[in-house]
C-alpha positions as CSV (number, residue, x, y, z in Angstrom):
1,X,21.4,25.0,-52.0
2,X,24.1,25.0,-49.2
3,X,20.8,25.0,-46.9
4,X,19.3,22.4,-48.2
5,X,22.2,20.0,-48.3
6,X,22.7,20.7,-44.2
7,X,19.2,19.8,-43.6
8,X,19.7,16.6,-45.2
9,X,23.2,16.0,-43.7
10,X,21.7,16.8,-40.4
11,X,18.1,14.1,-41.1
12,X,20.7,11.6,-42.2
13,X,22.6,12.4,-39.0
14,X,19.6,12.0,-37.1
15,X,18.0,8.9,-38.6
16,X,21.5,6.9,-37.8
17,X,21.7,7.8,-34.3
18,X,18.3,6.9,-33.9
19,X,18.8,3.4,-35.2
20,X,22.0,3.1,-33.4
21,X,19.7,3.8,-30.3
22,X,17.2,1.2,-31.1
23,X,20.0,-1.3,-31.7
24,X,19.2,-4.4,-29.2
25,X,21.9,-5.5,-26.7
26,X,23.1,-9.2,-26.9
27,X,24.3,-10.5,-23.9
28,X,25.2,-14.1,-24.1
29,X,23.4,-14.6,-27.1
30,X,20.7,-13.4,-25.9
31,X,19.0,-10.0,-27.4
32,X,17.4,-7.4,-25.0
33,X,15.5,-4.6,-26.9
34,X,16.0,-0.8,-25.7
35,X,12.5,-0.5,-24.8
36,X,9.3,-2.9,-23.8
37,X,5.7,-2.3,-23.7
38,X,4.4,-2.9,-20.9
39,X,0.5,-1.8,-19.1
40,X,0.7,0.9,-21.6
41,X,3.9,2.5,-20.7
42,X,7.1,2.5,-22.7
43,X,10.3,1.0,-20.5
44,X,13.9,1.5,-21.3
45,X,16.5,-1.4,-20.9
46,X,18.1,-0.5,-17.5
47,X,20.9,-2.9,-17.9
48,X,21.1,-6.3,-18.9
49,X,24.2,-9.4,-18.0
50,X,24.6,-12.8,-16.9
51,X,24.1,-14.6,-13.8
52,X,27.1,-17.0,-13.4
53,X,27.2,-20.2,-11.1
54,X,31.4,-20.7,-10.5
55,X,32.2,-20.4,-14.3
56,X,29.6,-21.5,-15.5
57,X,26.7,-19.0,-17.1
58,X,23.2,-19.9,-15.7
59,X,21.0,-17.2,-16.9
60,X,21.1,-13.4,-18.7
61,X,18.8,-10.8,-17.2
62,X,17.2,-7.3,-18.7
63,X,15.8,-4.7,-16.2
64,X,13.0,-2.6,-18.0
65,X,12.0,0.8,-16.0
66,X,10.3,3.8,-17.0
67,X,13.3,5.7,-16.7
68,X,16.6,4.7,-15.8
69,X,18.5,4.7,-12.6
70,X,21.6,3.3,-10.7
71,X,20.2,2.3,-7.0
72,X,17.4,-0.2,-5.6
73,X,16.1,2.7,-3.7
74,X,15.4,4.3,-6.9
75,X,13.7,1.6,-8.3
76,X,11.7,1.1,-5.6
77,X,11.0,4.8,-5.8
78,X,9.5,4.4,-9.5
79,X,5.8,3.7,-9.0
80,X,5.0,2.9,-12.4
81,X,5.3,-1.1,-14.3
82,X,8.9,-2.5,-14.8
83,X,9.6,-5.9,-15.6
84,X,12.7,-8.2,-15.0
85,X,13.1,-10.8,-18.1
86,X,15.4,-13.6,-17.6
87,X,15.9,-15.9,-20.1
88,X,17.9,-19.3,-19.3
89,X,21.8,-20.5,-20.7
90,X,21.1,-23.7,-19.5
91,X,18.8,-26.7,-18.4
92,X,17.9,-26.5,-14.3
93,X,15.8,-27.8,-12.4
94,X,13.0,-25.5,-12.0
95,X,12.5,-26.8,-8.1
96,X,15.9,-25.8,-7.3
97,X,15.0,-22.7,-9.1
98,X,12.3,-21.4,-6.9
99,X,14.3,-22.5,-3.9
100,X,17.2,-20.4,-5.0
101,X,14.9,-17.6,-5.6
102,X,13.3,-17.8,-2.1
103,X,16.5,-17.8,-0.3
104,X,17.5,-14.8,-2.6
105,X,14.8,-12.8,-1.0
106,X,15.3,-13.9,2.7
107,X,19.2,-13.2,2.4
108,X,18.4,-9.6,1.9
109,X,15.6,-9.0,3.9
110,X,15.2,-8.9,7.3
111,X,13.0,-11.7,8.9
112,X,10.0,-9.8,9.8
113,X,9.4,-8.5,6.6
114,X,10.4,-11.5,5.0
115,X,7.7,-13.8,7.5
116,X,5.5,-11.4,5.6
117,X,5.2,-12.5,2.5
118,X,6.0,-16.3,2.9
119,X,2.1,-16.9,1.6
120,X,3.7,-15.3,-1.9
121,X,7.1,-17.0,-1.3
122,X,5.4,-20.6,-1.4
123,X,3.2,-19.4,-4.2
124,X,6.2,-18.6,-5.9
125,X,8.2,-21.8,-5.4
126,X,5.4,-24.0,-6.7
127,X,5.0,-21.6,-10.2
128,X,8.4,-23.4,-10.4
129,X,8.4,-26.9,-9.4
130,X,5.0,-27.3,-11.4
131,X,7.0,-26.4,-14.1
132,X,9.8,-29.5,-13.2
133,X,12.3,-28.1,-15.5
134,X,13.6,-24.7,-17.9
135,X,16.0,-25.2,-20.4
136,X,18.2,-23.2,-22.4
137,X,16.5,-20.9,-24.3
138,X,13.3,-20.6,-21.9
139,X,12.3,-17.3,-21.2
140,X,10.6,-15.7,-18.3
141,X,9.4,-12.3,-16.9
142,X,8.4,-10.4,-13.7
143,X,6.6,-7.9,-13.8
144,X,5.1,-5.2,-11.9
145,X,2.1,-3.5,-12.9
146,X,0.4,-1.0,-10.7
147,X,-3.2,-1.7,-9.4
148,X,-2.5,-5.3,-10.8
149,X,0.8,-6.6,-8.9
150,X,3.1,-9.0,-9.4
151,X,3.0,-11.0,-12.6
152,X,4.9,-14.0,-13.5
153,X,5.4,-15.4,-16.9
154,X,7.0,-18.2,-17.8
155,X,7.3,-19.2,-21.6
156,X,4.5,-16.7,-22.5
157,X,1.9,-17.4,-20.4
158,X,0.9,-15.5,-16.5
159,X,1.2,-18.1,-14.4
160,X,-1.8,-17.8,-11.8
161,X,-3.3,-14.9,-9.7
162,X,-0.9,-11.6,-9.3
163,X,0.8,-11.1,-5.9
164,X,-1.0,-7.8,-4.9
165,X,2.2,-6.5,-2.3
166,X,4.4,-4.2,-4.1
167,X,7.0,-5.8,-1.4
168,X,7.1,-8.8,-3.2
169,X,7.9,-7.1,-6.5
170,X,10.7,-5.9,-4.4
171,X,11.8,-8.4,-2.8
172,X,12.2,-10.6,-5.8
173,X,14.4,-7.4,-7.6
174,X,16.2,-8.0,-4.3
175,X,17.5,-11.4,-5.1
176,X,19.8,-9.6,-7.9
177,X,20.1,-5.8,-6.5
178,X,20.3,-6.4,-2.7
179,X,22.8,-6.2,-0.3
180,X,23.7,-10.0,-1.1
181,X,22.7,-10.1,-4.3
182,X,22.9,-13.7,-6.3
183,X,26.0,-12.4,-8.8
184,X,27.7,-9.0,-8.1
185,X,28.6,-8.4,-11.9
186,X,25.5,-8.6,-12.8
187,X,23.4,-6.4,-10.1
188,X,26.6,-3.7,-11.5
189,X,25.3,-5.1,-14.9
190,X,21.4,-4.5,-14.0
191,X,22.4,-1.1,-12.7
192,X,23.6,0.2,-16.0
193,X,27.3,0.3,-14.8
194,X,30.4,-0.4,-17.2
195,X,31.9,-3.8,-16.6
C-alpha cells in the first residue's frame, strides 16, 4: 500500500512540475509560450522582455531556439530554425520601423559585410513601409528556416520571397544581441539572464 501511495505522490509530483513548465511567460501583457513549432522542430522560449524607447515601452520580444544558450555566437552556431516574435505596445510608424531596423544591423556590423546584404536591407524596409503603420497589439515574426531562409511575418501572413543568406537572419538578431544592441535589458532579457 505504502508503494502504491509513493507512486501516486511521485505522478502527482510529476504532472505539476510539468504544468508549471508549460506555464507561458507574460511580459508586458504579452504571453510567450515555452515552446513553438516551427519547420518541424520544437523551440524553447530563450528569453523574452521589452524594448523600451526613454520610458516608454515600444515592443516585447521572445527568442525561440532549439536549445537554449546565453551568447550570439551560440546562436549563430545553432544551424537548425529559430524565430524571433515581437509583438507591438504601441502604434508606430512602420517606415520608421524598418529604418530603425536597418540602422540596427549597420551599427553592429562592419560595412563590408553590411554593403552585402543592402539588396535584403531595402527588401526589408519596404515589407514595412508597405505596411504604413503596426499598432498595439500587432504581432510579428522572423524566422529562420534552414534550406528556406529568412521569413518574415507580419500579422500572420509571410510577407514575400525568403532572404536565402543566413547573414541576414543574423544580422537582424543583431539589432537586439549585438555589440550595440537597440535596448540592453532586453538583449540580457533575450539571453535568458535574470533582470
Amino acid at each position: 500500500m505504502k508503494f502504491l501511495t509513493r507512486c501516486a505522490v511521485m505522478a502527482g509530483a510529476c504532472l505539476l512540475a510539468a504544468s508549471a513548465i508549460a506555464q507561458p511567460i507574460t511580459v508586458a501583457d504579452v504571453k510567450y509560450e515555452e515552446t513553438a513549432s516551427l519547420s518541424g522542430s520544437t523551440l524553447q522560449l530563450n528569453g523574452a522582455g521589452v524594448r523600451y524607447k526613454a520610458v516608454f515601452k515600444v515592443y516585447t520580444a521572445g527568442l525561440y531556439l532549439e536549445k537554449k544558450v546565453g551568447t550570439l555566437a551560440d546562436i549563430a552556431a545553432q544551424k537548425g530554425p529559430k524565430r524571433m516574435s515581437i509583438t507591438m505596445l504601441r502604434d508606430i510608424d512602420s517606415t520608421e520601423l524598418g529604418k530603425l531596423f536597418s540602422r540596427g544591423m549597420e551599427d553592429n556590423m562592419d560595412r563590408a559585410a553590411f554593403s552585402k546584404l543592402i539588396p535584403g536591407v531595402l527588401r526589408m524596409s519596404q515589407i514595412f513601409s508597405d505596411h504604413k503603420k503596426l499598432v498595439a497589439g500587432d504581432q510579428f515574426q522572423i524566422d529562420w528556416i534552414p534550406g528556406t531562409g529568412t521569413v518574415i511575418t507580419v500579422k500572420g501572413k509571410p510577407q514575400g520571397e525568403p532572404f536565402k543568406e543566413p547573414e541576414f537572419f543574423n544580422a537582424l538578431l543583431g539589432i537586439w544581441l549585438g555589440n550595440a544592441p537597440a535596448d540592453w535589458k532586453l538583449k540580457d532579457a533575450l539571453l535568458g539572464k535574470p533582470a
